[in-house]
N, C-alpha and C positions, 0 to 999 in steps of 0.2 A: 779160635784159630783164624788169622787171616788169610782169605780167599790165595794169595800167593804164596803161602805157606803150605797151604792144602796142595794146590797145582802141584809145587815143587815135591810133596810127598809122594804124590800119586803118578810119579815122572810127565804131567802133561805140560803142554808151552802156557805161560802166563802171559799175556798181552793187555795192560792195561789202557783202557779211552774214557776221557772223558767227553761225554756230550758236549756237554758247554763249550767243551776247547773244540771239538768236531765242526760243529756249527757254527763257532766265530769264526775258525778258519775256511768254510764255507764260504764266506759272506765275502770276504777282504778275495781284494788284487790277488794276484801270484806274488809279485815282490812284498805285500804288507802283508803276505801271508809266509813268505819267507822267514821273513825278519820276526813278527811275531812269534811263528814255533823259535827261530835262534833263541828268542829273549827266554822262552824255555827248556832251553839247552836241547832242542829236538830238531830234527833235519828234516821230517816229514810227518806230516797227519798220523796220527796211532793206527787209522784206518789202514792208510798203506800197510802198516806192518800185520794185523787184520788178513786182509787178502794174499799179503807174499803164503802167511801160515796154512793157510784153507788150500792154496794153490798145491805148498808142499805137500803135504798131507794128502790131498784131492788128485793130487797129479798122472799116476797112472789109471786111475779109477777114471779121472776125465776122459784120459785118449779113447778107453777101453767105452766109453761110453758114445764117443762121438764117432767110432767104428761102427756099431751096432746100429747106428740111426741110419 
C-alpha cells in the first residue's frame, strides 16, 4: 500500500516533499525559484505546506504553550 493510501485510510493529511526539489529550490533566486516550482505546476515549496499543517494541527497547543512560559 502506498504511503498516501495509508494516510487517506487512517484520515491523516498527506503532504508529499521532495528533497531534491527542497534543496534546488533553496539554492535559486525567488523569481528562478518561482518559475521552477510553476514548471511543476506548484505555487510554493512542499515545505510551505509542511509548516501551514504543523501550525494547523499545533495551533491552540502553541498559544497554550507560549502562555505557560
Amino acid at each position: 500500500m502506498k504511503a498516501s493510501e495509508e494516510a487517506e485510510k487512517e484520515g491523516a493529511k498527506w503532504i508529499p516533499i521532495s528533497a531534491e526539489i527542497e534543496e534546488e529550490v533553496s539554492e535559486l533566486d525567488p523569481e528562478e525559484a518561482q518559475m521552477f516550482l510553476a514548471d511543476l505546476g506548484e505555487d510554493e515549496p512542499g515545505v510551505n505546506h509542511l509548516i501551514r499543517a504543523a501550525y494547523s494541527i499545533a495551533g491552540p497547543y502553541q498559544l497554550l504553550y507560549r502562555r505557560t512560559r
